[in-house]
C-alpha positions in Angstrom: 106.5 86.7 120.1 105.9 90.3 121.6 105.9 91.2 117.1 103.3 88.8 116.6 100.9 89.6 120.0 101.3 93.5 119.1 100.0 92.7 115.4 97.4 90.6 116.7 94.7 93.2 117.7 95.3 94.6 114.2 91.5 93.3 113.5 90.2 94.9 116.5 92.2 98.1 115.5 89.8 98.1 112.4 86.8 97.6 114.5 87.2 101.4 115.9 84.8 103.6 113.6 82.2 101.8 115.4 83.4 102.2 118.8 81.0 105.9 118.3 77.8 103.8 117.1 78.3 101.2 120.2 79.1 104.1 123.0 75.9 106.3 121.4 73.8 102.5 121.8 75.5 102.1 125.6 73.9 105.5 126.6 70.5 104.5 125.1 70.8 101.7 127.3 71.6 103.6 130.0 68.6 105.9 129.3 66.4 102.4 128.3 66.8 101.1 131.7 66.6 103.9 133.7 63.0 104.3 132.1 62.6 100.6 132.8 62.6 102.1 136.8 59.1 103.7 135.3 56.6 100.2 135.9 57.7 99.8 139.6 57.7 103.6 140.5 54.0 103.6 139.1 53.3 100.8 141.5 54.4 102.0 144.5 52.1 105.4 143.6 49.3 103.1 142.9 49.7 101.1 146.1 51.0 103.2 148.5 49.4 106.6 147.5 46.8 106.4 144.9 44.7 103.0 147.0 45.0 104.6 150.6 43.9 108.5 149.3 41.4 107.0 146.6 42.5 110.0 144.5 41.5 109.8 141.0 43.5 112.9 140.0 46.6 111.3 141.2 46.0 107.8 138.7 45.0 109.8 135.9 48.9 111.5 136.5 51.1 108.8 137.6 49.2 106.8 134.8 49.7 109.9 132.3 53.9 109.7 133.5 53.7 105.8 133.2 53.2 106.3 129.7 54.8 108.8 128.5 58.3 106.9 130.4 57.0 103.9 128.6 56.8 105.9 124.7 60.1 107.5 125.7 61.3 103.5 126.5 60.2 102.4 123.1 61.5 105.4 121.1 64.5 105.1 122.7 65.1 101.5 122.1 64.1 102.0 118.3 66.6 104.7 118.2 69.4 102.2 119.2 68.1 99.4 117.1 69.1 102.1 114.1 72.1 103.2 116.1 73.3 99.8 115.8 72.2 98.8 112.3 74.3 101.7 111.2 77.6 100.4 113.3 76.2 97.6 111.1 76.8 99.1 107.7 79.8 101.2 108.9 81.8 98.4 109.1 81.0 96.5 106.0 82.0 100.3 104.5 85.3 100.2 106.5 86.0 96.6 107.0 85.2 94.6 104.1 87.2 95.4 101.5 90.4 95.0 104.5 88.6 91.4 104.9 88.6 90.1 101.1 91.6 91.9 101.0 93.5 89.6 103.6 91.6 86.3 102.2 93.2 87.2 99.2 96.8 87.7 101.0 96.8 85.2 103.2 99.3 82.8 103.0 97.4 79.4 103.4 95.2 78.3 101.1 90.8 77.1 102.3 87.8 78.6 101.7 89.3 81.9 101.6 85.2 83.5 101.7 85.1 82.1 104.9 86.5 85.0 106.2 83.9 87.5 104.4 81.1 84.9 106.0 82.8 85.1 109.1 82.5 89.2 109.2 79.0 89.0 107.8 78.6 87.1 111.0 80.5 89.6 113.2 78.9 92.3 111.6 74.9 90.8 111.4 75.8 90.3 115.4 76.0 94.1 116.1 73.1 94.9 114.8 70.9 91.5 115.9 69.0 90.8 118.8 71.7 89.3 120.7 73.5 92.6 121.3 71.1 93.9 122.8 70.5 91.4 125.5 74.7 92.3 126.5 74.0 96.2 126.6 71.0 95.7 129.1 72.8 92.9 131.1 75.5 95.6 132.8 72.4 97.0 134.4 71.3 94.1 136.2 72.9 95.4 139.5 71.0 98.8 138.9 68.0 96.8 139.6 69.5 94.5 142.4 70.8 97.6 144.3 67.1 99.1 143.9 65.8 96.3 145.6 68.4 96.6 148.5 66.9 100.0 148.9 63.4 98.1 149.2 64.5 95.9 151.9 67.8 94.2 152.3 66.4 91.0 152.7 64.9 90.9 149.2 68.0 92.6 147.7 69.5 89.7 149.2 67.4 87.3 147.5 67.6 89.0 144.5 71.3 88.5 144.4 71.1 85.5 144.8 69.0 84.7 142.2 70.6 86.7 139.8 74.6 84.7 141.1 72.0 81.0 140.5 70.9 82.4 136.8 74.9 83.7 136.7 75.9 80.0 137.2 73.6 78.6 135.1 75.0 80.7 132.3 78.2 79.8 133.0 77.1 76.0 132.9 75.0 76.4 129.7 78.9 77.6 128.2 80.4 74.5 129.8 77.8 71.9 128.0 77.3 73.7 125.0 80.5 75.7 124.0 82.6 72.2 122.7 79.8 70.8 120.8 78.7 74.6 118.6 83.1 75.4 118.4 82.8 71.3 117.1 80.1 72.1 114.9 81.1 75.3 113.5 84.3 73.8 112.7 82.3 70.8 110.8 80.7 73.7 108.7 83.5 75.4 107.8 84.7 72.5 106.1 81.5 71.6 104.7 81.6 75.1 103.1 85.1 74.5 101.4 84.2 71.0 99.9 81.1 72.5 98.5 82.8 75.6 97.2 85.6 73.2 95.8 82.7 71.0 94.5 80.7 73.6 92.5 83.8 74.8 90.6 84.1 71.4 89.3 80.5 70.7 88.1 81.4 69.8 84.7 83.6 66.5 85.7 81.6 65.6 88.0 78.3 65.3 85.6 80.1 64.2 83.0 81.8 61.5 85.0 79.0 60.4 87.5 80.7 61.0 90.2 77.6 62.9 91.9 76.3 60.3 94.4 80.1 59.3 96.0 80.6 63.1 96.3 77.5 63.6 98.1 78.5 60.5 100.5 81.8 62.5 101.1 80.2 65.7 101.5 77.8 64.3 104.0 80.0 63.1 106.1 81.4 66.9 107.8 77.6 67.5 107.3 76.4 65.0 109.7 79.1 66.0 112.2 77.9 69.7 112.0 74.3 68.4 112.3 75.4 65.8 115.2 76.6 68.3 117.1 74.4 71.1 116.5 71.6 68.8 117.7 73.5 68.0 120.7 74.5 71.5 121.5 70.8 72.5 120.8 68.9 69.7 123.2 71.4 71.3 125.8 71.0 74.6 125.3 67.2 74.3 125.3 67.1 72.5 128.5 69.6 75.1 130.1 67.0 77.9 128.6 63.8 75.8 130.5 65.5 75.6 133.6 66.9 79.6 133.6 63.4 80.4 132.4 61.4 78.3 134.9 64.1 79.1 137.7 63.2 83.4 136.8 59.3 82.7 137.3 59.7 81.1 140.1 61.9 83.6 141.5 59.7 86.1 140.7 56.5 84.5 142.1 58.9 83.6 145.7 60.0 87.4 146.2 56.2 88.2 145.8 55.7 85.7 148.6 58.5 86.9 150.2 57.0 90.5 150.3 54.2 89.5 151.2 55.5 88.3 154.7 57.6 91.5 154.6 54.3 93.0 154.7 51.9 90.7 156.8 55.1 91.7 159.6 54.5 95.8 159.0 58.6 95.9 157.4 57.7 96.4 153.9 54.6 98.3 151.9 52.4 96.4 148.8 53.4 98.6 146.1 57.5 97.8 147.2 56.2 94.2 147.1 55.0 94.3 143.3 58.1 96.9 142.4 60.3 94.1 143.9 58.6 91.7 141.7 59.1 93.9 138.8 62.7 94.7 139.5 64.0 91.3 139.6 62.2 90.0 136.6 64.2 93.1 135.1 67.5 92.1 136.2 67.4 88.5 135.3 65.5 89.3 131.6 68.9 89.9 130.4 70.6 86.5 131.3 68.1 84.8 130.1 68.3 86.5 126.8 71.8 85.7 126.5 71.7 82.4 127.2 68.9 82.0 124.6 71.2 83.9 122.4 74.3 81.8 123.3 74.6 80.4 119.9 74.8 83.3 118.0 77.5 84.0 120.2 79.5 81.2 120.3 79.3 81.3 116.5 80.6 85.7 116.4 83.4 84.5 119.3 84.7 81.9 117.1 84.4 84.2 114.0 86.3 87.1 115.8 89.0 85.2 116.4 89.4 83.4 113.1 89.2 86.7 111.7 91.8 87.7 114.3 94.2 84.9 113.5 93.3 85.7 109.9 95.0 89.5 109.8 97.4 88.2 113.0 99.0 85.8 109.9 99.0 88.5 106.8 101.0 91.1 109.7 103.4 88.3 110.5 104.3 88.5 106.5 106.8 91.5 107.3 106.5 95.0 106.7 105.7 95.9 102.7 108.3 98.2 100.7 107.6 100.9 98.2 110.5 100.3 95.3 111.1 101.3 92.0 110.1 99.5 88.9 112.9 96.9 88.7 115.1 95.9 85.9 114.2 92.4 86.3 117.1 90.4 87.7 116.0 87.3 89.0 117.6 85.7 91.9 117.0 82.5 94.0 119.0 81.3 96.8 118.4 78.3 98.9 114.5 78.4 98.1 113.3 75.1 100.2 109.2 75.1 101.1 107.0 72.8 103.0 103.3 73.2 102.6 101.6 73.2 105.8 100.7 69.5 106.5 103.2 67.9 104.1 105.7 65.4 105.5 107.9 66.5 102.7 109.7 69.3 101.3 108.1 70.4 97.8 111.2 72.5 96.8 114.5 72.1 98.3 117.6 74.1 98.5 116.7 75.6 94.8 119.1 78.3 93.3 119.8 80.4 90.4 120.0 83.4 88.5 118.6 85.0 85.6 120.0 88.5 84.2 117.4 91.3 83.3 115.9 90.0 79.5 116.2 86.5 79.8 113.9 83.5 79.1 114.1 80.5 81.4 112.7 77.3 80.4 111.5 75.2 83.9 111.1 71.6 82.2 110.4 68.2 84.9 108.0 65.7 85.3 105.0 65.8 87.0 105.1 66.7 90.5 108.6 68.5 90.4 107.5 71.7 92.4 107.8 73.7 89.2 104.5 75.1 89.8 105.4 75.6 93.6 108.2 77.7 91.8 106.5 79.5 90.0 104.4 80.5 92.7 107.2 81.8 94.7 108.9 84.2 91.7 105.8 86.0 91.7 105.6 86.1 95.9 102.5 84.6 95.7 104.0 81.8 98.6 106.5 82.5 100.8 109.8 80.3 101.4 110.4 78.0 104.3 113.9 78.3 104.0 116.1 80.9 101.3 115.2 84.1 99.6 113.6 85.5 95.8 115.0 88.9 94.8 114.3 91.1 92.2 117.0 93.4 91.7 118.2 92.4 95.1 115.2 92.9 96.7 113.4 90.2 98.7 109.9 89.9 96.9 108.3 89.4 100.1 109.5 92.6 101.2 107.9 94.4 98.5 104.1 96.2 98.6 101.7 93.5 97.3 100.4 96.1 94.6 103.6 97.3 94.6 104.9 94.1 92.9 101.8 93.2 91.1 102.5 96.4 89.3 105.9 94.9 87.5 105.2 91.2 87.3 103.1 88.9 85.3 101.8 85.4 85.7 100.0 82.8 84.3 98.9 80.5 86.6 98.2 76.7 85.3 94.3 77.0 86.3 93.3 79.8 84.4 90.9 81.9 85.7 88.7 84.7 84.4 86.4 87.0 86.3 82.6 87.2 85.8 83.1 91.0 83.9 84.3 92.6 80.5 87.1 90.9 78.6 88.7 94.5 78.9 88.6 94.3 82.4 90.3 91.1 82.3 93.4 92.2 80.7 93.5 95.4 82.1 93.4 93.9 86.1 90.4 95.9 87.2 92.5 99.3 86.5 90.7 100.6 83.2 92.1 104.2 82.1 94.3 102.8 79.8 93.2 101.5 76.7 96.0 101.5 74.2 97.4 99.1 76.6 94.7 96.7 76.8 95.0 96.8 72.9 99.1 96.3 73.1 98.7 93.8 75.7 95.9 91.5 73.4 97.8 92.1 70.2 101.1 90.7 71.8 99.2 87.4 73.1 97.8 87.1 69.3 94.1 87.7 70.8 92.9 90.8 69.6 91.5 90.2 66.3 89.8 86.9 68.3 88.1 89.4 70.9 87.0 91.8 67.9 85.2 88.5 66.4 83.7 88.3 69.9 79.3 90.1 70.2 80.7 93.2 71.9 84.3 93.1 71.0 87.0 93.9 74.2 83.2 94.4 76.1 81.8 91.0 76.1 81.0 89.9 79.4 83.0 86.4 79.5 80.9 84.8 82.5 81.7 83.3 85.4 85.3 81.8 85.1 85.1 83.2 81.4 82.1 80.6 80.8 81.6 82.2 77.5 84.8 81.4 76.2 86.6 78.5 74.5 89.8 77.4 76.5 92.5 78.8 73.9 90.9 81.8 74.4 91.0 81.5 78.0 94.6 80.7 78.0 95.3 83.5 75.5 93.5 86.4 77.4 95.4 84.8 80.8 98.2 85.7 78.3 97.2 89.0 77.2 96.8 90.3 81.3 100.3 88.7 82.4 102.1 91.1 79.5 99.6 93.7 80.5 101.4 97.3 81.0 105.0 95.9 80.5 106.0 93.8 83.3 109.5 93.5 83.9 109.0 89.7 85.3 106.4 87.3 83.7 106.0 84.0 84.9 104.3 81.4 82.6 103.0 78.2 84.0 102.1 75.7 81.1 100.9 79.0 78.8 100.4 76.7 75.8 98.1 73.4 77.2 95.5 74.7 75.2 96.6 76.1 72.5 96.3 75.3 69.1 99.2 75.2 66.6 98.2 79.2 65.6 98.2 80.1 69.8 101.7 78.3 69.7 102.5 80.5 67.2 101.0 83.7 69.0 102.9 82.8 72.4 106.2 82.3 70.5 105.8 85.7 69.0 104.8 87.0 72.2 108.1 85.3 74.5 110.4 87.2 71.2 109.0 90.4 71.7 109.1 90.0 75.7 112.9 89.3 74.7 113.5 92.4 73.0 111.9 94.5 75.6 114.2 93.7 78.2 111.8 91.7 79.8 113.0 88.2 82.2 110.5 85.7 81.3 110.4 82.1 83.3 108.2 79.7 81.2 107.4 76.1 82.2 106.2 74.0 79.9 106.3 70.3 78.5 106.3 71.6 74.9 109.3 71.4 73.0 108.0 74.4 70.8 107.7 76.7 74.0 111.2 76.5 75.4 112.6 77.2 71.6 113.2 80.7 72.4 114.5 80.0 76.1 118.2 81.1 76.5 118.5 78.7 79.8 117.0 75.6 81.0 116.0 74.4 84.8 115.3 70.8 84.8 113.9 70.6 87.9 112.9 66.7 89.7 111.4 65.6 93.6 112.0 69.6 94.3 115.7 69.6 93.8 117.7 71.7 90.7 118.9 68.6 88.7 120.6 70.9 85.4 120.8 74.5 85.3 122.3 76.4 82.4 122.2 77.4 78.8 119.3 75.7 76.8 121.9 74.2 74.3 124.0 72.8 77.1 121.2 71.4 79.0 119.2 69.6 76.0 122.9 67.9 75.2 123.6 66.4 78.3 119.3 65.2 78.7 120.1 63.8 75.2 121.3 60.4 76.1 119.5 59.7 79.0 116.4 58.3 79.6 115.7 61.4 81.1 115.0 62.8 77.9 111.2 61.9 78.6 110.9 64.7 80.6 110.8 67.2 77.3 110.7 65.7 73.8 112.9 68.0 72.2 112.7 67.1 68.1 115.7 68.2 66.4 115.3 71.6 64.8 115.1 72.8 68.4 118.8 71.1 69.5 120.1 72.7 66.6 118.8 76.1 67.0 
């Protein structure tokens, strides 16, 4: 526990190259409202010294020193308004790329740009209005103690309008707090159904389905809106009441001095400076409260955010090894998603020797995706341990690993740039490999037929592109750079009898490099050139060894549905 509360501040460890924008804005506050002390200094001149002597000379000065506090103020305060936007961009520069990098990493799956959203929130915060309200609110007592020095009596009444507006705030938190955290929550998942929804546009045209998905997306809509309306009726009734409850304070102490003054204890000009003062020191709570839901909304962000890099530090610490031979070993893999009431792998274990091809065959909801997913340490095991030459790929540097292993995942997805770009993982440099890694997926004289060749931009989710090409340049970037582990999740559902071709080609010269290859598949054609089989059912290994072996003993069973293997294959 003491591992996972050390970690936690990780996020506000990244928060540090603004700590010097924020302490350069806290003394511009602390020069802002020490000029603020300017208005009720110029009335008690005016009152006390300028009225009794009737000495113009002496208004034309204080008048003259008024303003130039007052153009000092306003510079001031525009210098930490740009102060502040640059903490602003600072931490997008520092921060951001960290962010989409731990969306990426993190373990659980979501709208993984909630976390950017959620720093744009964070960061949109610093340099808003809000912020500005909390810098000038630690200054409230400045003003308060002023007053003492007034008079005590209206010091005391000053504190204790500022511990009633104090309250207030505290109340506004009470009523409003449950119904934004409520709200915000509602949003959040209105933002993952959409994102989920607009990558599936094309079904849900073609298959009408536009009117019961707007029914289901409404439904965290109207909560968000439920409660925002909720949160906002109370909020703006807390806001009335601080605001009427500061003007009314402000109008009382006048009355207040007043007496002070009728009874010789206190001069006219203290009597409007007093006035001034406390309207000063309760301007800020007022502000904040008016602000509250911006701030509920960057609280709640913070501490996703928190949570979010708290999670991708409990993953263990990340090891720098050399390029591995490709010995694959699983022992005792079992995993349970986060919600499920059952196991999607259990207690799986085998072993592949560096240069093998493993064939995963099983029906439909066998885990062999799930699998798949854990060979290339994309999720990490409830229970049991992947190595690669002994080493447990969790353990491994992200990058580190991503630098030896290949996959293909079932959804195919392409990136919104070059098609070079998309076999070469965003690290171009290296050409001839691009070209090796297209000509061994049977692609590259495909891209050359393509309007700009290896440059054609192939849209967003490769738009542009039919879905054997797809498949094949999803291909062409898990052999990318020789790998020495490529996992292949259904590399052939849309291929044609040529791409079947391409991707046999491709699995026999994968062989002959030394390379260990796992390929699932439900096509008899792909697992050919597999030297083992894994029938895998309900998450559990049911057969586990040499292709031959394995096809024999599925042979007479009705099992056999599970792979229709035609006879050439048996026999090879």
């Amino acid at each position: 526990m003491k591992k996972v509360s050390r970690r936690s501040s990780q996020f506000s460890t990244l928060l540090r190259p603004a700590v010097p924008y924020l302490a350069t804005a806290g003394a511009f506050s602390l020069a802002i409202n020490l000029l603020y002390l300017a208005g009720p200094l110029y009335m008690l001149q005016v009152y006390d010294r300028v009225v009794p002597s009737s000495s113009e000379t002496t208004l034309v000065m204080v008048t003259l020193a008024l303003l130039m506090a007052y153009a000092a103020l306003a510079g001031l305060d525009a210098m930490r308004a740009r102060v502040l936007t640059r903490a602003s961009v600072e931490l997008d520069r520092k921060i951001a790329s960290a962010v989409v990098t731990a969306s990426i990493d993190q373990p659980t799956g979501g709208a993984r740009s909630q976390s950017l959203r959620d720093f744009d929130t964070f960061r949109q915060f610093v340099s808003g209005a809000g912020i500005h309200a909390l810098f000038d609110l630690p200054w409230a007592p400045v003003y308060i103690a002023v007053i003492f020095m007034l008079h005590w009596s209206l010091g005391a009444f000053a504190l204790g309008c500022s511990v009633l507006l104090v309250l207030m705030a505290l109340l506004n938190e009470w009523l409003v707090g449950k119904q934004l955290g409520g709200a915000n929550a509602a949003a959040a998942r209105n933002y993952a159904f959409t994102e989920m929804s607009l990558r599936n546009t094309e079904a849900i045209r073609a298959m009408g389905m536009t009117p019961g998905l707007l029914e289901r997306w409404s439904t965290d809509r109207d909560q968000m809106l439920g409660r925002q309306v909720i949160a906002s009726d109370r909020a703006g009734a807390i806001h009335s009441i601080i605001k009427f409850l500061r003007l009314s304070m402000q109008s009382v102490i006048l009355g207040l001095g007043a007496y002070l003054v009728i009874e010789h204890a206190l001069t006219a000009g203290a009597m409007f400076a007093a006035s001034l003062l406390l309207g000063r020191a309760l301007q800020p709570v007022e502000q904040v409260v008016g602000a509250w839901r911006g701030i509920v909304a960057v609280r709640a962000a913070f501490r996703r955010l928190d949570r979010l890099f708290a999670a991708i530090a409990r993953q263990g610490p990340e090891l720098a090894l050399p390029k591995p031979t490709g010995k694959l070993s699983v022992e005792g893999v079992s995993y349970v998603a986060p919600g499920s009431p059952r196991p999607l792998l259990r207690n799986v274990s085998f072993e592949l020797e560096a240069g093998e091809i493993l064939g995963v065959i099983g029906p439909s909801g066998a885990g062999k995706s799930t699998l798949a997913r854990h060979l290339v340490g994309v999720l990490t095991p409830t229970a049991g341990t992947v190595r690669l030459d002994g080493a447990d790929v969790a353990a491994w540097s992200r990058n580190g690993l991503g630098a030896h292993v290949g996959y293909l995942p079932q959804d195919i997805e392409l990136f919104a740039d070059t098609v070079a770009c998309n076999i070469n993982r965003f690290q171009p440099g290296d050409d001839p490999a691009v070209l090796e890694a297209a000509r061994m997926a049977g692609v590259h004289e495909l891209i050359l037929r393509l309007s700009d060749g290896y440059n054609t931009a192939v849209g967003e989710g490769g738009a542009v592109l039919s879905g054997g090409i797809r498949q094949r340049l999803g291909l062409a970037r898990a052999v990318y750079a020789s790998p020495s582990l490529v996992v292949l999740d259904e590399p052939s559902s849309n291929l044609d009898a040529d791409g079947d071709g391409a991707l046999r080609d491709c699995l026999v010269e994968l062989k002959q490099r030394g390379v260990t290859v796992v390929l699932i598949s439900h096509r008899p054609a792909s697992i050919v050139t597999a030297d083992k089989l894994l029938l895998l059912k309900d998450g559990v290994v049911e057969l586990f060894g040499p292709r031959l072996d394995v096809l024999g003993r599925l042979a007479p069973r009705p099992v056999n549905r599970l792979v229709s293997v035609p006879a050439q294959a048996r026999s090879a």
